[in-house]
Biopython code that builds the backbone (N, CA, C, O; Angstrom):
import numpy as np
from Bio.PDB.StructureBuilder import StructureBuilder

atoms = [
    (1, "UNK", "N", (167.448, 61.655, 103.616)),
    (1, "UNK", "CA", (167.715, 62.474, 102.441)),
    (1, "UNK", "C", (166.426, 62.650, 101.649)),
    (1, "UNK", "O", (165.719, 61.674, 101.399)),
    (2, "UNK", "N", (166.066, 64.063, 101.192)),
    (2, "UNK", "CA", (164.987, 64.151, 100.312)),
    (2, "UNK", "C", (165.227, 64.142, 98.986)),
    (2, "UNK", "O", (165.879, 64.925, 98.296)),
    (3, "UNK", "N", (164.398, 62.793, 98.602)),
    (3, "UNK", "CA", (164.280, 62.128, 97.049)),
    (3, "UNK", "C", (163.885, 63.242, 95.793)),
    (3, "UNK", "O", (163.677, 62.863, 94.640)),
    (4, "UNK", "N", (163.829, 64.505, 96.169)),
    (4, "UNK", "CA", (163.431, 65.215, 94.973)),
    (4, "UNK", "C", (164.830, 66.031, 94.291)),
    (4, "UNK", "O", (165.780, 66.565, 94.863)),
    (5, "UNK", "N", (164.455, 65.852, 92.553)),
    (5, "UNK", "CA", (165.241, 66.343, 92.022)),
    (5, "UNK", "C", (165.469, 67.816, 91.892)),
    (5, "UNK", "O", (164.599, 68.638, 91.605)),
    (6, "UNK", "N", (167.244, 68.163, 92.234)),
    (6, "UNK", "CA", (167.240, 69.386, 92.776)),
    (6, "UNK", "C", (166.991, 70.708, 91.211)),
    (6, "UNK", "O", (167.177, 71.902, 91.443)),
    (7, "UNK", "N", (166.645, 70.313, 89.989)),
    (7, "UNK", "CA", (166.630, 70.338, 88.828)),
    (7, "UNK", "C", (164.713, 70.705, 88.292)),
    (7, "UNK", "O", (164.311, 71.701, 87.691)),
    (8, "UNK", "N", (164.164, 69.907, 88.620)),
    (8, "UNK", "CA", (162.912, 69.686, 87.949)),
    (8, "UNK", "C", (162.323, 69.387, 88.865)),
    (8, "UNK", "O", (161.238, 69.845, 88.507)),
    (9, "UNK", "N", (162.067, 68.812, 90.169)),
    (9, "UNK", "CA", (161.801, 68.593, 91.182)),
    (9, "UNK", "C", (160.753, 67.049, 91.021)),
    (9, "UNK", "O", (159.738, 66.638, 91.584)),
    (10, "UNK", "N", (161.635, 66.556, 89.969)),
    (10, "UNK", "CA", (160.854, 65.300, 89.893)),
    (10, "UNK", "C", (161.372, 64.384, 90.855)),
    (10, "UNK", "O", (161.944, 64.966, 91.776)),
    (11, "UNK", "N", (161.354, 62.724, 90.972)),
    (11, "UNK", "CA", (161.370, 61.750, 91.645)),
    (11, "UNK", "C", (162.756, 61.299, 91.569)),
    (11, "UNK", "O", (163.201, 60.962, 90.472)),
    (12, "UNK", "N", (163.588, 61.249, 92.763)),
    (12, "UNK", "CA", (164.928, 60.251, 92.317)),
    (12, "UNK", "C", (165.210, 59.261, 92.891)),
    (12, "UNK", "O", (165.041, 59.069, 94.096)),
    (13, "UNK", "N", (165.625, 58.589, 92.193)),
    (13, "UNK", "CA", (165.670, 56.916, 92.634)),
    (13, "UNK", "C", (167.180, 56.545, 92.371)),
    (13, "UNK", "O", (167.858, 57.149, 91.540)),
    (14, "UNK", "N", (167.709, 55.390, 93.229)),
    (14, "UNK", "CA", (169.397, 55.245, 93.895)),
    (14, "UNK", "C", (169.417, 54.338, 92.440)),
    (14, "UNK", "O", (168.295, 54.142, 91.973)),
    (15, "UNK", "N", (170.088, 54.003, 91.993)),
    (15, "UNK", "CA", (171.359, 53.234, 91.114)),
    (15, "UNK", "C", (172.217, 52.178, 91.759)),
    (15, "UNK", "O", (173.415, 52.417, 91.913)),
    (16, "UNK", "N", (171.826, 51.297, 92.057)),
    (16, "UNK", "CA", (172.949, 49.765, 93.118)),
    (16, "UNK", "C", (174.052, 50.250, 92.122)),
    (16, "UNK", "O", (175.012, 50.784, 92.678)),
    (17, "UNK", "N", (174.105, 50.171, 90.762)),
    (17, "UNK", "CA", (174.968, 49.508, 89.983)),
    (17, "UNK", "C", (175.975, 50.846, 89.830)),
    (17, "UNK", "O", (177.146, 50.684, 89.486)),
    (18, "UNK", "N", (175.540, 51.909, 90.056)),
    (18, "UNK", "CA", (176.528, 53.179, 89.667)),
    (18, "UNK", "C", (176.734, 54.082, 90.993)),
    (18, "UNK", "O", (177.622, 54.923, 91.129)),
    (19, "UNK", "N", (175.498, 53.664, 92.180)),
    (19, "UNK", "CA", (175.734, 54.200, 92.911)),
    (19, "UNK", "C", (175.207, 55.570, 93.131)),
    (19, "UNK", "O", (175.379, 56.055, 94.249)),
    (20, "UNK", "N", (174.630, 56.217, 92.286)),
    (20, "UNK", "CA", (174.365, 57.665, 91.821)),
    (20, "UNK", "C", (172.366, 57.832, 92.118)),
    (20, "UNK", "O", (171.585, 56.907, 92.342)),
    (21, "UNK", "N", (172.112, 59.040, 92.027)),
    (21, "UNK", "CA", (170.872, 59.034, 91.955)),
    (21, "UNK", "C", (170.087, 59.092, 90.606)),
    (21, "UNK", "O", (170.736, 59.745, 89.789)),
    (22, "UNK", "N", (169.220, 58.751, 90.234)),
    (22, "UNK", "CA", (168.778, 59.267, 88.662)),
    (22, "UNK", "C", (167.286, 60.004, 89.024)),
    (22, "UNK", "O", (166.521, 59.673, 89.930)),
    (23, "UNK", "N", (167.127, 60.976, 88.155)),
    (23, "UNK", "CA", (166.144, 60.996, 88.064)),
    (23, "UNK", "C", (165.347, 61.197, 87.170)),
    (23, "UNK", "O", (165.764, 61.874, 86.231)),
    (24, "UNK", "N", (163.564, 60.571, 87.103)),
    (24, "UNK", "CA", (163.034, 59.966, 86.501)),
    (24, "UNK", "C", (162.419, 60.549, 85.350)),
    (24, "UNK", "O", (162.101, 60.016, 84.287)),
    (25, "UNK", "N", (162.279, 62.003, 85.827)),
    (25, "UNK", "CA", (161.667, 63.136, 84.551)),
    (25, "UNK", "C", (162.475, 63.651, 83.749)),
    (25, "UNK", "O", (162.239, 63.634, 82.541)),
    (26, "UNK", "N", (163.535, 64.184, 84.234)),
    (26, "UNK", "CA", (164.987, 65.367, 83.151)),
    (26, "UNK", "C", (166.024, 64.102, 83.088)),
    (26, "UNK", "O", (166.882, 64.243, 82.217)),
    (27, "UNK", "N", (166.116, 62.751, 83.935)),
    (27, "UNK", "CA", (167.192, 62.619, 83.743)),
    (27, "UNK", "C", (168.596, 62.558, 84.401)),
    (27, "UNK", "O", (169.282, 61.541, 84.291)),
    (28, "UNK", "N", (169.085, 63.809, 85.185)),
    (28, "UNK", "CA", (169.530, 63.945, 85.628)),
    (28, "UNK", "C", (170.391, 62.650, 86.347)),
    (28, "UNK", "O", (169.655, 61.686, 86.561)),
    (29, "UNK", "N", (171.848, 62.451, 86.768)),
    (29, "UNK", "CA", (172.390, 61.628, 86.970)),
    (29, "UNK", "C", (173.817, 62.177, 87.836)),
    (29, "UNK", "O", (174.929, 62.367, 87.344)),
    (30, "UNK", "N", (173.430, 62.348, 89.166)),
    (30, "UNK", "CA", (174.217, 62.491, 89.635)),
    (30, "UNK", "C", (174.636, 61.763, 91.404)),
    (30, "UNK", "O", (173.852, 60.977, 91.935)),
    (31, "UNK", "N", (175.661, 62.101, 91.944)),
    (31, "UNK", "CA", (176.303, 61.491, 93.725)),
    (31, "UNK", "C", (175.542, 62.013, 93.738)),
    (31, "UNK", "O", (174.990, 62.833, 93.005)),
    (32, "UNK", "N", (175.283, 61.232, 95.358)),
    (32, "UNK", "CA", (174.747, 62.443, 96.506)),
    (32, "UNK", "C", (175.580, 63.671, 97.169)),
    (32, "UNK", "O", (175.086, 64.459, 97.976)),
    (33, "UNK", "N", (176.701, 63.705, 96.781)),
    (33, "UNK", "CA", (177.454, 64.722, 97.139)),
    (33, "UNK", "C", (177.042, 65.829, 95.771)),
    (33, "UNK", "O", (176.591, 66.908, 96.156)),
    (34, "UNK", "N", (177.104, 65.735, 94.937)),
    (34, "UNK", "CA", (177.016, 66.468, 93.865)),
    (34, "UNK", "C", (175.142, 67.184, 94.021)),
    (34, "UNK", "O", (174.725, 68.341, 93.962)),
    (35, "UNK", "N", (174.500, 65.995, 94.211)),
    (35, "UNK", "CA", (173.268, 66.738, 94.796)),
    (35, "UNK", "C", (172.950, 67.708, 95.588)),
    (35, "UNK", "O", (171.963, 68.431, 95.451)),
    (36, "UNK", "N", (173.868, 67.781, 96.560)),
    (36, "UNK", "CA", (173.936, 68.450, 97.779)),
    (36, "UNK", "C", (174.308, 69.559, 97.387)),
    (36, "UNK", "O", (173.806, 70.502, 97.999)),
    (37, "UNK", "N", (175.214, 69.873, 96.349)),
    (37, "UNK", "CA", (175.972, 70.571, 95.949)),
    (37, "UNK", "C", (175.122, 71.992, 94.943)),
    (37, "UNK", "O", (175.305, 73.209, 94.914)),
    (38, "UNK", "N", (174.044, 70.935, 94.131)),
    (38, "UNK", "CA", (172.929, 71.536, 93.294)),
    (38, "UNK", "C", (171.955, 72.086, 94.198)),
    (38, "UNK", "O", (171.568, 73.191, 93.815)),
    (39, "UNK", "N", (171.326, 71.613, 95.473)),
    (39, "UNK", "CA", (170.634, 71.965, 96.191)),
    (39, "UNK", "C", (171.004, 73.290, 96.934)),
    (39, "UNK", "O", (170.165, 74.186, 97.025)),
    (40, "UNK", "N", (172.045, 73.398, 97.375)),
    (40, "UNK", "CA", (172.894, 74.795, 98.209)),
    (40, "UNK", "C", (173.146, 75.833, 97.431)),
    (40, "UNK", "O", (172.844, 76.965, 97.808)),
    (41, "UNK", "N", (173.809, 75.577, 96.083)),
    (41, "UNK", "CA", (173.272, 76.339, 95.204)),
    (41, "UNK", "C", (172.044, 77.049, 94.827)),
    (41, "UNK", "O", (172.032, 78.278, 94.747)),
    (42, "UNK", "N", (171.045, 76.350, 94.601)),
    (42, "UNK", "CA", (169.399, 76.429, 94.913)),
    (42, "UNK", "C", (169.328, 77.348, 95.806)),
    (42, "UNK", "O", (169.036, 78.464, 95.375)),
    (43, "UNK", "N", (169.481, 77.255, 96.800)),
    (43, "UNK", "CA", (169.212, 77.923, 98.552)),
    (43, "UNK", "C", (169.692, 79.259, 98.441)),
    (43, "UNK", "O", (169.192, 80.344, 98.737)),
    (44, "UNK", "N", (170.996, 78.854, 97.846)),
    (44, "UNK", "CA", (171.928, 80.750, 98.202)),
    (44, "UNK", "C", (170.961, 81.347, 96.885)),
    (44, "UNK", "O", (170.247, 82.235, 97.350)),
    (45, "UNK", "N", (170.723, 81.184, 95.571)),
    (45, "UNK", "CA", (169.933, 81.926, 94.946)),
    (45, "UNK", "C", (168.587, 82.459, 95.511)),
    (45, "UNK", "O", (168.149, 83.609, 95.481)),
    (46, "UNK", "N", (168.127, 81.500, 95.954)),
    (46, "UNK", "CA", (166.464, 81.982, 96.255)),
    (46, "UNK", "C", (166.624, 83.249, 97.927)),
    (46, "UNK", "O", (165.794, 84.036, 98.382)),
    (47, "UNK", "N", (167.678, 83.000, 98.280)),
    (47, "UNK", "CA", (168.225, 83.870, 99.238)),
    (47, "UNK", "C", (168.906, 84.725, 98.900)),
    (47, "UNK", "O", (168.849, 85.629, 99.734)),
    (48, "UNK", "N", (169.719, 85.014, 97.889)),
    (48, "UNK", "CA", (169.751, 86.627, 97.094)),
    (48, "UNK", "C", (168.368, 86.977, 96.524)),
    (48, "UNK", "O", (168.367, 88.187, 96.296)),
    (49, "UNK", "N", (167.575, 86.603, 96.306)),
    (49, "UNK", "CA", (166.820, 86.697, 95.298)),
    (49, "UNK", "C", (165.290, 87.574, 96.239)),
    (49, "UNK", "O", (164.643, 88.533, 95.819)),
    (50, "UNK", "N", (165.072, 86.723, 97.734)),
    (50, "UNK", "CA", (164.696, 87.380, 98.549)),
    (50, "UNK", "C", (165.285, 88.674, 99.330)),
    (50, "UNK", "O", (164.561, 89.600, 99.695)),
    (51, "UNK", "N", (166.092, 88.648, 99.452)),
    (51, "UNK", "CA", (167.244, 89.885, 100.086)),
    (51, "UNK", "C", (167.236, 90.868, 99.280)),
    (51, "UNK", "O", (167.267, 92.029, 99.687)),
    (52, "UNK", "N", (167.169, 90.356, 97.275)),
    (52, "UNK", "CA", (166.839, 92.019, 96.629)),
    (52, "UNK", "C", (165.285, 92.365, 96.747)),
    (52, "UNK", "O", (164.873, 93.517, 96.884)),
    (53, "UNK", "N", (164.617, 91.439, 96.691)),
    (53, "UNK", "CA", (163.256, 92.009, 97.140)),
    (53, "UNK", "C", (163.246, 92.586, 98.140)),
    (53, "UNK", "O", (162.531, 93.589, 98.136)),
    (54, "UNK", "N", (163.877, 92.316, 99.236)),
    (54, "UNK", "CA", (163.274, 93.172, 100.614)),
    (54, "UNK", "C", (164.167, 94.464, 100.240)),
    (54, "UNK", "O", (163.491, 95.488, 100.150)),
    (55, "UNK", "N", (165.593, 94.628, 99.995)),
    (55, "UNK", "CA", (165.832, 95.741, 99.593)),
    (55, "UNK", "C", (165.089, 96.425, 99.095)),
    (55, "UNK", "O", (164.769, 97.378, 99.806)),
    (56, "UNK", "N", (164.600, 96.381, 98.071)),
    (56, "UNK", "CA", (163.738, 96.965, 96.916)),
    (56, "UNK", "C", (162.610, 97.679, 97.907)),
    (56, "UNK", "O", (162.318, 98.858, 98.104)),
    (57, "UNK", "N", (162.120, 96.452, 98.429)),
    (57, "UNK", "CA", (160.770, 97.380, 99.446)),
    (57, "UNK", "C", (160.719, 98.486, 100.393)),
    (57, "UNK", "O", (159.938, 99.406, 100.638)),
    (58, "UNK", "N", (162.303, 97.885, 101.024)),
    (58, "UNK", "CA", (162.899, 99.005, 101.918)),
    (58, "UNK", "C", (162.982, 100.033, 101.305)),
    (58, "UNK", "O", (162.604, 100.988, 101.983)),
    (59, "UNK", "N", (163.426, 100.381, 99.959)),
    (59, "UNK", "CA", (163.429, 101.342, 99.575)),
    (59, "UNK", "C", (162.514, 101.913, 99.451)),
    (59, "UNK", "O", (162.423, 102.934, 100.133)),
    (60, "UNK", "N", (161.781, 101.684, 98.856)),
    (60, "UNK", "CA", (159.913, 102.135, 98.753)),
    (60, "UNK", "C", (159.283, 102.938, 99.628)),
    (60, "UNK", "O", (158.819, 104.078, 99.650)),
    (61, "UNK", "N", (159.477, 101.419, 100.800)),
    (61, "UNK", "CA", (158.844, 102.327, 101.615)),
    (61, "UNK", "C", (159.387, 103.356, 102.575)),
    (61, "UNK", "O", (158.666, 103.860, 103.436)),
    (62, "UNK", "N", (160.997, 103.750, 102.387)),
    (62, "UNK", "CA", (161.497, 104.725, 103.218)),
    (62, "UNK", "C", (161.279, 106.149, 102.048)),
    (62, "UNK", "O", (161.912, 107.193, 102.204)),
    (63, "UNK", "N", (160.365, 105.959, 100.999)),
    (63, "UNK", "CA", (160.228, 107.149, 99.836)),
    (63, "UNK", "C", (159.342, 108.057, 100.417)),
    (63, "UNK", "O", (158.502, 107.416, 101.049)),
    (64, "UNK", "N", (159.164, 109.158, 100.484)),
    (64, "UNK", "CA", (158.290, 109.845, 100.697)),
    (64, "UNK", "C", (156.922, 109.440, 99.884)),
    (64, "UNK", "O", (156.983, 108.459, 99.143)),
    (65, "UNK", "N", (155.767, 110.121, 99.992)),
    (65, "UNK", "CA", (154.299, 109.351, 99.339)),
    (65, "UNK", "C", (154.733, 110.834, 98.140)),
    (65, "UNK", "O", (154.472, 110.366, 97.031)),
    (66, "UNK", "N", (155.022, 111.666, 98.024)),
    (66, "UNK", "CA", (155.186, 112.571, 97.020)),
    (66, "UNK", "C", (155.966, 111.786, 95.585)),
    (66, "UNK", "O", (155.581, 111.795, 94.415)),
    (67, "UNK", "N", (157.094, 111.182, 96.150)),
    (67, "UNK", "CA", (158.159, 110.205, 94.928)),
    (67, "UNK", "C", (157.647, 109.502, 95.157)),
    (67, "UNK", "O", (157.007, 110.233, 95.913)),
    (68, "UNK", "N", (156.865, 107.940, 95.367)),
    (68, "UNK", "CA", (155.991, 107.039, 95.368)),
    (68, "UNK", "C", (155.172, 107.333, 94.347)),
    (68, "UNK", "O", (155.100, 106.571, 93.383)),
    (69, "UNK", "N", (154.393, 108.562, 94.426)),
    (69, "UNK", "CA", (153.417, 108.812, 92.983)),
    (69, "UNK", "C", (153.921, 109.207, 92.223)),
    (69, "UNK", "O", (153.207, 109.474, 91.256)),
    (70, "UNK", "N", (155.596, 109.566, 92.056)),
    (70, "UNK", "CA", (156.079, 110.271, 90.269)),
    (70, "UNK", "C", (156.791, 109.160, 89.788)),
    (70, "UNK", "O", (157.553, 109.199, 88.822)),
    (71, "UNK", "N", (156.420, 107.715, 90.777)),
    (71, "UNK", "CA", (157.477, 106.227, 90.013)),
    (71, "UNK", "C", (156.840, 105.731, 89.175)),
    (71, "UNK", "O", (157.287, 104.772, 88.545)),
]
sb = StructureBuilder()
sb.init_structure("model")
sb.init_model(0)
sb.init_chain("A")
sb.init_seg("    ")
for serial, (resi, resn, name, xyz) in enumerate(atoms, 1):
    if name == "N":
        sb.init_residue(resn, " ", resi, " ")
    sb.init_atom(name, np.array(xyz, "f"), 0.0, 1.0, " ", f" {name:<3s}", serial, name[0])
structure = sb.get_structure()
C-alpha cells in the first residue's frame, strides 16, 4: 500500500490503537478502506479532467486554420 496522503500528499503513518491511518501534515484520519475510496475518487477526476482536455483539442484541431484565427 502507498503511504501517501490521498489529500495533501503528505506522509501516513498506521495507528495500532485505532487502527486507521493518520496523516502527518493536514491530519487527516482515516481506514484503509476509506483511503482507497479518496484515492479512486482522485483517479476518476484527473480522468475527466484529461478526457475534457483532449476533447477540447480535438476540437481545435478538426477547425479549419480560417476559425482558429477568429478564436
Amino acid at each position: 500500500m502507498v503511504n501517501f496522503c490521498p489529500e495533501c500528499g503528505g506522509d501516513l503513518k498506521f495507528d495500532p490503537a485505532s487502527k486507521d491511518m493518520i496523516c502527518k501534515s493536514c491530519g487527516l484520519f482515516a481506514s484503509r478502506e476509506k483511503l482507497e475510496e479518496l484515492r479512486e475518487k482522485g483517479r476518476d477526476q484527473l480522468k475527466d479532467g484529461r478526457n475534457t482536455l483532449h476533447d477540447d483539442y480535438l476540437d481545435w484541431w478538426q477547425t479549419s486554420k480560417k476559425e482558429k484565427q477568429n478564436r
